[in-house]
Backbone as JSON, one array per atom type, in Angstrom:
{
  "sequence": "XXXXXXXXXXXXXXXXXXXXXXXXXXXXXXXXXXXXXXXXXXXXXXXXXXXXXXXXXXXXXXXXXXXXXXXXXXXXXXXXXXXXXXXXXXXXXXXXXXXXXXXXXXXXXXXXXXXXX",
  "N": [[153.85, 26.58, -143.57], [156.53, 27.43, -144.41], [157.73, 27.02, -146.91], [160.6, 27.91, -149.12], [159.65, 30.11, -150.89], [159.59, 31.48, -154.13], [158.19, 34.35, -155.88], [157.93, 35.49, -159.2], [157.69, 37.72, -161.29], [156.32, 38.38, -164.77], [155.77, 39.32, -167.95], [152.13, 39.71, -169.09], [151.03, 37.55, -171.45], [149.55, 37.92, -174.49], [146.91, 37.38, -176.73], [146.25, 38.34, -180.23], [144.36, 39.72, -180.65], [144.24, 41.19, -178.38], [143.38, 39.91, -176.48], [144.18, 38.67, -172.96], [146.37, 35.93, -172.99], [144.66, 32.6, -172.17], [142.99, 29.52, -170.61], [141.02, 29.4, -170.76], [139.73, 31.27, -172.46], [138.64, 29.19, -174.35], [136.73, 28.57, -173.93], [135.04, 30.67, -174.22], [131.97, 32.05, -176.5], [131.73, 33.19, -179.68], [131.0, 35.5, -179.66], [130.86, 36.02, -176.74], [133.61, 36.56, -176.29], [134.14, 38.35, -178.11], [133.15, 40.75, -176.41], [134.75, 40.06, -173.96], [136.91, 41.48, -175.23], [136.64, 43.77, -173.95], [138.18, 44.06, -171.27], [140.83, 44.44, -171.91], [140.81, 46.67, -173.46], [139.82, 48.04, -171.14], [141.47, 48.06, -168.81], [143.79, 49.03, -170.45], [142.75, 51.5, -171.02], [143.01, 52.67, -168.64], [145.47, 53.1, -168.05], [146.73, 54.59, -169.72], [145.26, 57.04, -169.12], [146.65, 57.3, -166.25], [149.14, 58.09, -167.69], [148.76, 60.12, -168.77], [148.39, 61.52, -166.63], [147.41, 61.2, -164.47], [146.35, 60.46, -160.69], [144.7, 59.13, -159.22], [143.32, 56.0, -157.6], [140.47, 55.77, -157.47], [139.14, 57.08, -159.9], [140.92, 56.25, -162.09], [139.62, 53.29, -161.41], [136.97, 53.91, -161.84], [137.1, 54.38, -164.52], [137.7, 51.79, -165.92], [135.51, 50.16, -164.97], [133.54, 51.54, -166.15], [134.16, 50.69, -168.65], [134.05, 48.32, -168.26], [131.29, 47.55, -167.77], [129.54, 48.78, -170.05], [129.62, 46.25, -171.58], [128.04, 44.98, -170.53], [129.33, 43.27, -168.44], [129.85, 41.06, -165.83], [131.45, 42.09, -163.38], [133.86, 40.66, -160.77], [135.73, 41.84, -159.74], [137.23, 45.23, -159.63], [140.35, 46.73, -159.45], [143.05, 48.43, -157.79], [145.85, 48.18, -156.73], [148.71, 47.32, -154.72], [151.58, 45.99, -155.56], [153.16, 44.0, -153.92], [152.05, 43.52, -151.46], [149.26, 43.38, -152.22], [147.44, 45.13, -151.32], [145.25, 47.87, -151.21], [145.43, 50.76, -153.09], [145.39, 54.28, -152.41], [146.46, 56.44, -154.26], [148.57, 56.54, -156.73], [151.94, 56.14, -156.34], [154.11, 54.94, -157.04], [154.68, 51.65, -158.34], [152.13, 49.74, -159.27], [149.62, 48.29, -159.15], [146.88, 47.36, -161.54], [144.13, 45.58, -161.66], [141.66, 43.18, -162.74], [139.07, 41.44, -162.27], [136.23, 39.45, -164.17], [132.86, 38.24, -165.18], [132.61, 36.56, -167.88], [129.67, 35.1, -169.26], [129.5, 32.15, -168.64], [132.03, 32.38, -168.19], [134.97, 32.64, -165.87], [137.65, 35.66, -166.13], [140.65, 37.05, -165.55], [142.97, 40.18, -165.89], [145.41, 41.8, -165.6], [147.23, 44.8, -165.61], [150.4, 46.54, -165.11], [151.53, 49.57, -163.95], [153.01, 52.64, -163.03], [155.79, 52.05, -162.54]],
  "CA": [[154.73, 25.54, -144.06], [157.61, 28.01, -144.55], [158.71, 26.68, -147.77], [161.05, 28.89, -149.79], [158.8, 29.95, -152.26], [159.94, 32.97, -154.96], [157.23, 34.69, -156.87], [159.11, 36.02, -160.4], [156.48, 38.09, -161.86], [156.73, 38.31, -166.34], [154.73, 40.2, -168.52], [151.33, 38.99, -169.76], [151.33, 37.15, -172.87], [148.11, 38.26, -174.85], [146.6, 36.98, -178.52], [146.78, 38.97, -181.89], [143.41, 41.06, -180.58], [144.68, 42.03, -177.08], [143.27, 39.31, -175.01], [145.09, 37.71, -172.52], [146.37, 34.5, -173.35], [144.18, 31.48, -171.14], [143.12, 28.3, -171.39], [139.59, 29.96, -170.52], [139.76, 31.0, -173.49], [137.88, 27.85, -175.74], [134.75, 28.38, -173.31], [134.18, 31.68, -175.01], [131.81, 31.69, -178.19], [132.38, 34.58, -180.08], [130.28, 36.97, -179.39], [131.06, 36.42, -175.94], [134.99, 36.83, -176.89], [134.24, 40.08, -178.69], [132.95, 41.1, -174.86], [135.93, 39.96, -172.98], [138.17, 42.2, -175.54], [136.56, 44.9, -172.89], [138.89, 44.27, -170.64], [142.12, 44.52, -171.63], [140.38, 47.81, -173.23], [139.69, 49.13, -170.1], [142.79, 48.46, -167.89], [144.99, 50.06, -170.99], [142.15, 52.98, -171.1], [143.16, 53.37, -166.99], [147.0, 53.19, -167.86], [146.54, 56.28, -170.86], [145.02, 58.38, -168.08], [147.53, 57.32, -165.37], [150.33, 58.4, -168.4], [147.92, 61.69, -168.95], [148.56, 62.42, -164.82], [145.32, 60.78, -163.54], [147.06, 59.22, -159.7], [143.66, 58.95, -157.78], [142.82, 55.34, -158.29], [139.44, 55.98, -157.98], [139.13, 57.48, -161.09], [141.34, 54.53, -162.62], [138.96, 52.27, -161.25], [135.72, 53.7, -162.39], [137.14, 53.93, -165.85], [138.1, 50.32, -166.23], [134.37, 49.74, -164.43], [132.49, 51.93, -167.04], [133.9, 50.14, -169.87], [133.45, 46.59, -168.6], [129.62, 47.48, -167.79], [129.26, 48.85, -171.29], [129.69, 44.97, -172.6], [127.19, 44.2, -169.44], [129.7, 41.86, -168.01], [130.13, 40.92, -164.8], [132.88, 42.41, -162.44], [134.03, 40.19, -159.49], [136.63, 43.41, -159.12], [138.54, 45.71, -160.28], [141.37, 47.25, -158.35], [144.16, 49.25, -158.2], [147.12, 47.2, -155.55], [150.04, 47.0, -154.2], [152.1, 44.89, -156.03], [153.64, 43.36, -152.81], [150.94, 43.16, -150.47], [148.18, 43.27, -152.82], [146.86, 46.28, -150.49], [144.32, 48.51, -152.03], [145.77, 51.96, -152.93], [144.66, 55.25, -153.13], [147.45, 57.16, -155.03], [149.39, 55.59, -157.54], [153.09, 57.12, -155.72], [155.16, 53.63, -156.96], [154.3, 50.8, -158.91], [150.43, 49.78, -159.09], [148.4, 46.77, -160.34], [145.27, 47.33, -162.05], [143.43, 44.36, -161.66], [140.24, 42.96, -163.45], [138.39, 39.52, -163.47], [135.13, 39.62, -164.58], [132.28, 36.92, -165.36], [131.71, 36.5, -169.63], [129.19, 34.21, -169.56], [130.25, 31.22, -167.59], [133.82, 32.35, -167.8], [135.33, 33.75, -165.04], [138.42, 35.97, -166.8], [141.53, 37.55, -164.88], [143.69, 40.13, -166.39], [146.0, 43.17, -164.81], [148.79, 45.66, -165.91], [151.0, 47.45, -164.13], [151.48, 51.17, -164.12], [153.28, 53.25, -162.24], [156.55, 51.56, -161.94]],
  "C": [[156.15, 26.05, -144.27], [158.45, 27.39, -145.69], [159.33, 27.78, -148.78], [160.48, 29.08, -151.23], [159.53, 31.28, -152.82], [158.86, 33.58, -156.12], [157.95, 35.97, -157.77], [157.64, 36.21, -160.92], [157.09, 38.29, -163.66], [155.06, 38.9, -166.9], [153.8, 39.05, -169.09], [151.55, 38.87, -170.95], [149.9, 36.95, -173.48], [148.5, 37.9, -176.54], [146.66, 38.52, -179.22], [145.56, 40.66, -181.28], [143.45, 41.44, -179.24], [144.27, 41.24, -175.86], [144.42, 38.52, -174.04], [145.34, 36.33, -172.55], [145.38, 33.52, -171.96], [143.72, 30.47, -171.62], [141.8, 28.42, -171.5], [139.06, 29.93, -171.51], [138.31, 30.32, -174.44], [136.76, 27.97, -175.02], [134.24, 29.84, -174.1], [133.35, 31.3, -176.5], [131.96, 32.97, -178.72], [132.1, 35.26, -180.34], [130.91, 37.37, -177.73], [132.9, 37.0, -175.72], [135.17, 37.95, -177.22], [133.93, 41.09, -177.09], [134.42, 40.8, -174.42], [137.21, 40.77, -174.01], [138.1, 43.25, -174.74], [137.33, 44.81, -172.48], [140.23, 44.26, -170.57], [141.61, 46.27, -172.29], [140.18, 48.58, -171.92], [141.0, 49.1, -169.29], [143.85, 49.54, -169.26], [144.13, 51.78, -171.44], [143.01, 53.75, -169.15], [144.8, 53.63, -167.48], [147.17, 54.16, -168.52], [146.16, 56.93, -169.64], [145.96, 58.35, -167.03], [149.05, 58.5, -166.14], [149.85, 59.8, -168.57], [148.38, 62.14, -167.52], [148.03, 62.22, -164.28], [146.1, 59.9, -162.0], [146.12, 58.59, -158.96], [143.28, 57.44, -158.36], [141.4, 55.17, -158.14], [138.85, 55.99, -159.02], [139.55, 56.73, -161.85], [140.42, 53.43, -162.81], [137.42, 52.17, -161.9], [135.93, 54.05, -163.79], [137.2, 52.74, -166.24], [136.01, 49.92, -166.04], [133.43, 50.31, -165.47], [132.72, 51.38, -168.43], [133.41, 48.38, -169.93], [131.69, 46.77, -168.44], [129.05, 48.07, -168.81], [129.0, 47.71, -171.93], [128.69, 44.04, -171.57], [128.03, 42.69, -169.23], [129.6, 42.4, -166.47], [131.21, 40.91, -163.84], [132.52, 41.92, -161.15], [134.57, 41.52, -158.78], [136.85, 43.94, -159.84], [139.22, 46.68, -159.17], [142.42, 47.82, -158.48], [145.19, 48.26, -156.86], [148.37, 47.4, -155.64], [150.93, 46.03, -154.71], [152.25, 43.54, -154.98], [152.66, 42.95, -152.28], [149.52, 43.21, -151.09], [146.71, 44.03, -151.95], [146.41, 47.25, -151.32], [145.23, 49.94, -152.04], [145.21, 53.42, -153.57], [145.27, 56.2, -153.94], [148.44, 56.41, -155.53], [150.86, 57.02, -157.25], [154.15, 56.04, -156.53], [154.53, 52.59, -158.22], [152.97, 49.82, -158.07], [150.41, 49.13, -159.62], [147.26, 47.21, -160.27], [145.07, 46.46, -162.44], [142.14, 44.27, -162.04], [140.06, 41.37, -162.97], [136.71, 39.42, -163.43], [134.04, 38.04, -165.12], [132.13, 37.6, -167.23], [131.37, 35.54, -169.77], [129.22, 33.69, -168.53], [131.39, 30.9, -167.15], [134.23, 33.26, -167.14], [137.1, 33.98, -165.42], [139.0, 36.85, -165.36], [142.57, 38.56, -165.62], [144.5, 41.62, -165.24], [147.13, 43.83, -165.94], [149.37, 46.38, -164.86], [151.51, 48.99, -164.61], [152.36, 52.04, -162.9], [154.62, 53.01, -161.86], [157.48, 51.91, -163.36]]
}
């Protein structure tokens, strides 16, 4: 369609206990809520080791992955990317998205940070 589109990226805007704001959200009950605080736990556990020296995202990835399967949720992904091209990477050299979205419950949750930039 070639319409001039501009994608203006802005920092996530997360509640009081670290989740990311959504409208998702109100489907949690709150046990399952106390679960989905996993994951902003785990992407800012991957971003401490990135800040420690950690570049392989491997290692990134199966930290984020061992804390969401601690709360036995369900990971669609998790990923380390390319900002731009949303191309998988294996050395965080530039600016990196660590990506999550996971099933809690019947809610399928999305959150990322960026690192590396």
């Amino acid at each position: 369609l070639d319409w001039p589109i501009q994608v203006v990226s802005g920092p996530t805007v997360r509640e009081g206990d670290g989740l990311a704001m959504s409208s998702r959200n109100q489907y949690l009950s709150e046990a399952e809520r106390q679960k989905a605080l996993s994951i902003s736990r785990a992407l800012f556990l991957a971003k401490g080791e990135y800040t420690q020296g950690v570049r392989q995202t491997n290692r990134l990835v199966t930290s984020m992955q061992h804390v969401l399967l601690e709360q036995h949720l369900s990971i669609d992904y998790a990923a380390a990317v390319d900002p731009t091209t949303l191309k998988p990477v294996d050395l965080v050299n530039g600016p990196t998205v660590l990506a999550v979205a996971v099933r809690v419950g019947n809610t399928r949750l999305i959150d990322n940070v960026i690192i590396g930039g």
